[in-house]
N, C-alpha and C positions, 0 to 999 in steps of 0.2 A: 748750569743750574738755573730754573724756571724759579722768577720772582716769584711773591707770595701772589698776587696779582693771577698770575697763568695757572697756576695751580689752584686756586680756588672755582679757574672756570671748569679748568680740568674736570673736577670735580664727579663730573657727570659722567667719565669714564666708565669702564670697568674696573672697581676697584679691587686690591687686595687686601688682608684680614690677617695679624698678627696678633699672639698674646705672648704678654713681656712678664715676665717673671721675676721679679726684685727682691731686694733684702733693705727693710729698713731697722737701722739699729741704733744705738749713744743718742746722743740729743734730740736728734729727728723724732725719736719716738714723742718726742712730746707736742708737735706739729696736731695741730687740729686736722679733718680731713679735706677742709677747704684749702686750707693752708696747703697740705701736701699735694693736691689737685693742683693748686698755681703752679708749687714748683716742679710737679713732671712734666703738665705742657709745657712750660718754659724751657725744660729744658730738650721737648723734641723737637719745638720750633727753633732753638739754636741749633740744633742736631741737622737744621735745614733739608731734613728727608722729606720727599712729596706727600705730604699728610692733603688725607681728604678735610675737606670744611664742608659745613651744613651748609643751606641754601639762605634767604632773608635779609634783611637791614644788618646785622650783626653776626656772618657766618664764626663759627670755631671750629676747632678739628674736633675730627670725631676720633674721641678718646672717651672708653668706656670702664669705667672702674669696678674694681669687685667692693665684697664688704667691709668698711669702712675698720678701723682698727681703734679701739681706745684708747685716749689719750694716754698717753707711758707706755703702751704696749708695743713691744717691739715687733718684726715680722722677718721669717726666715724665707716665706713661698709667695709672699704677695703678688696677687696680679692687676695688669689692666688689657684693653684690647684695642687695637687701635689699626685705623684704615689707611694703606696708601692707595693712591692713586696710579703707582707705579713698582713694581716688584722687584724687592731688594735681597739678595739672600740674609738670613736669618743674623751671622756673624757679622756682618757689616750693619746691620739695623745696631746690633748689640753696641758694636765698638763707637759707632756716633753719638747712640745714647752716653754711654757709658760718660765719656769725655765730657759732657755737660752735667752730669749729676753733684752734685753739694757732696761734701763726706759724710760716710754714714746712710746713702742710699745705693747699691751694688746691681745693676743688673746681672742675673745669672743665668737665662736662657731665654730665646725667644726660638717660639712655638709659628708656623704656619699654619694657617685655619680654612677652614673650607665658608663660603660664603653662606649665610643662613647659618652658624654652626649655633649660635642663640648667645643670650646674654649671661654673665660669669652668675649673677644675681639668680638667674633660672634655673642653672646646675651647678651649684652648690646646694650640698645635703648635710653635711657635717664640717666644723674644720676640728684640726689639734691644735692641741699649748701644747705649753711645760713651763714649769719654773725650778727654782734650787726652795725645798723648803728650809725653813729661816732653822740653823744651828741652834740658837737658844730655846728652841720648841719640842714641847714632845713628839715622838717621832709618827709618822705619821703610819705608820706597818697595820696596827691596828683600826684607827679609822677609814682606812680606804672599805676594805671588806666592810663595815659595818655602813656604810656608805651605801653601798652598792646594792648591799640585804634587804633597805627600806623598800617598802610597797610605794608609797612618796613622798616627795619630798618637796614640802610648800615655801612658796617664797612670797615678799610681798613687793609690788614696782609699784612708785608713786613717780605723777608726773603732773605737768602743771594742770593739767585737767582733771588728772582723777589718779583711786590710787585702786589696784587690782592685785586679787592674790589667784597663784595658779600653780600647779604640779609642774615642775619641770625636771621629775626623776624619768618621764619617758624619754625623755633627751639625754642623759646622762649614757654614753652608751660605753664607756670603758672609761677606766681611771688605774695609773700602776706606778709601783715606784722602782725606779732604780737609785737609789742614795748618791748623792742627795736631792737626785729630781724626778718630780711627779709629771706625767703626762696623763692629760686628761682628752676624749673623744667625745665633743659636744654637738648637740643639734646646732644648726646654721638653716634656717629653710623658715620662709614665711609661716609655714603652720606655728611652729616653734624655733627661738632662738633662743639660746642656754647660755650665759654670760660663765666664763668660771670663777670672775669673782663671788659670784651667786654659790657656787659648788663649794668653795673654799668655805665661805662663811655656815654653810651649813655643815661642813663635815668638822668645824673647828670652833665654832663659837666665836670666830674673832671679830674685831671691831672695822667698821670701814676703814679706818686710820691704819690699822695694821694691817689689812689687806692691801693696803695702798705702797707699803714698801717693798710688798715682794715685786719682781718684775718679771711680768708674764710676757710669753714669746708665742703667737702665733706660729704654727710649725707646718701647715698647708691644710688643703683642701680635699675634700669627697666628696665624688657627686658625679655625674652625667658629661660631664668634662674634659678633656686634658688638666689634669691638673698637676702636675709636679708639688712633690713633696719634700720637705725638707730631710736631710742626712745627719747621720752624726757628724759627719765635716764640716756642715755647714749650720747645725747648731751646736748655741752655747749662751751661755746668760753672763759668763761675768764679763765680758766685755759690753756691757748693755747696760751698765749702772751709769 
C-alpha cells in the first residue's frame, strides 16, 4: 500500500471515477453538510484506497458531493463522486468504505463512471421524499388534488440579505399518498429548487414548528445521471426518529 505521500504525486495518473451511493439515517440526520463532508473523507482516507488529491500548498481528495440535505432530513439515495488514482472493483471500494462509516451512514452501491461524465450538481433535475403524515392530522386524501389543481403557488424566502417571493407550483411535479405516507416529486435544478417543507406548508397551513416534527427522507434523484433510487426495502421513516 502507497503512503499518502506517493499517492498524492500519483495523482497525475490516469485516474478513475466512482459514484457512491449511501444512506444516511437516526442521528446523522442532524449533522450539518460540512459536518457530514468531514466524516465521509474521513472515512475514505481510513478506507486507505488510492484517492486522487488536488494539486497546491494544501492538496485534498477529490471528493465531489451532490445536493446538500437539511438539517434532520434523512436520506435513502445520497450520493458523492470520487477519484482514484488506481481501479478498484466497485464491491471492494464498497466494503472498505463501509467498515469506517459511524452508524447510521450504509453504503449501498457504488457506480463506475466514465471520465468527463459531469458533476452530481449538473444532472440533477428532480429529487423525491416521503414522510409518514402525523395520525393526529386531517387526512391528507383531499388536499393533495386540490394542491396540484392551483395555477400557483407562492411562497416567501427571506435571507439575511433580502426577502423574495416566487411560484414554485412549476416545480411541484407529482405528490401521492399511500397511508400513511406522502411522496412528493420536486424540482432540484438551479433554475428552480422546491423545498417540501415549502409544499407541506402550503397544502396544510402548518406552522414551521409543526413542520419540523415530521421527518422527511430524501428518496433519490432524476436527471442526466446514473442515479439509483431508492426501493421499498430500503425506505422507511420510523426508524429515523
Amino acid at each position: 500500500m502507497k503512503d499518502i505521500k506517493e499517492l498524492k504525486e500519483d495523482s497525475e495518473h490516469s485516474d478513475c471515477y466512482f459514484r457512491i451511493v449511501y444512506r444516511i439515517v437516526g442521528r446523522l440526520r442532524f449533522l450539518s453538510h460540512k459536518e457530514l463532508m468531514r466524516v465521509m473523507i474521513r472515512a475514505f482516507r481510513r478506507a486507505r484506497l488510492p484517492l486522487a488529491y488536488s494539486r497546491g500548498y494544501h492538496p485534498h481528495p477529490l471528493i465531489s458531493f451532490g445536493p446538500p440535505l437539511s438539517v434532520g432530513m434523512a436520506g435513502t439515495a445520497e450520493l458523492l463522486d470520487v477519484r482514484l488514482i488506481e481501479s478498484r472493483p466497485p464491491e471492494q471500494i464498497a466494503e472498505a468504505v463501509a467498515r469506517q462509516m459511524p452508524p447510521g451512514i450504509m453504503v449501498t452501491e457504488v457506480l463506475p463512471l466514465e471520465a468527463g461524465a459531469g458533476a452530481i450538481h449538473a444532472q440533477v433535475r428532480t429529487a423525491g421524499y416521503a414522510f409518514t403524515w402525523p395520525a393526529m392530522s386531517p387526512a391528507a386524501g383531499a388536499a393533495i388534488p386540490e394542491l396540484l389543481s392551483r395555477g400557483d403557488v407562492m411562497i416567501t424566502r427571506a435571507t439575511a440579505k433580502r426577502t423574495r417571493t416566487l411560484d414554485i407550483r412549476p416545480g411541484i411535479y407529482d405528490m401521492t399518498e399511500e397511508p400513511p405516507d406522502c411522496r412528493l416529486q420536486l424540482a432540484l435544478s438551479p433554475a428552480l429548487h422546491v423545498r417540501p417543507q415549502e409544499v407541506i406548508a402550503a397544502m396544510t397551513g402548518w406552522t414551521d414548528d409543526q413542520i419540523q416534527r415530521i421527518v422527511i427522507t430524501r428518496t433519490g434523484f432524476t436527471g442526466t445521471g446514473p442515479f439509483p433510487g431508492s426501493t421499498p426495502n430500503t425506505y422507511g421513516t420510523t426508524d429515523y426518529h
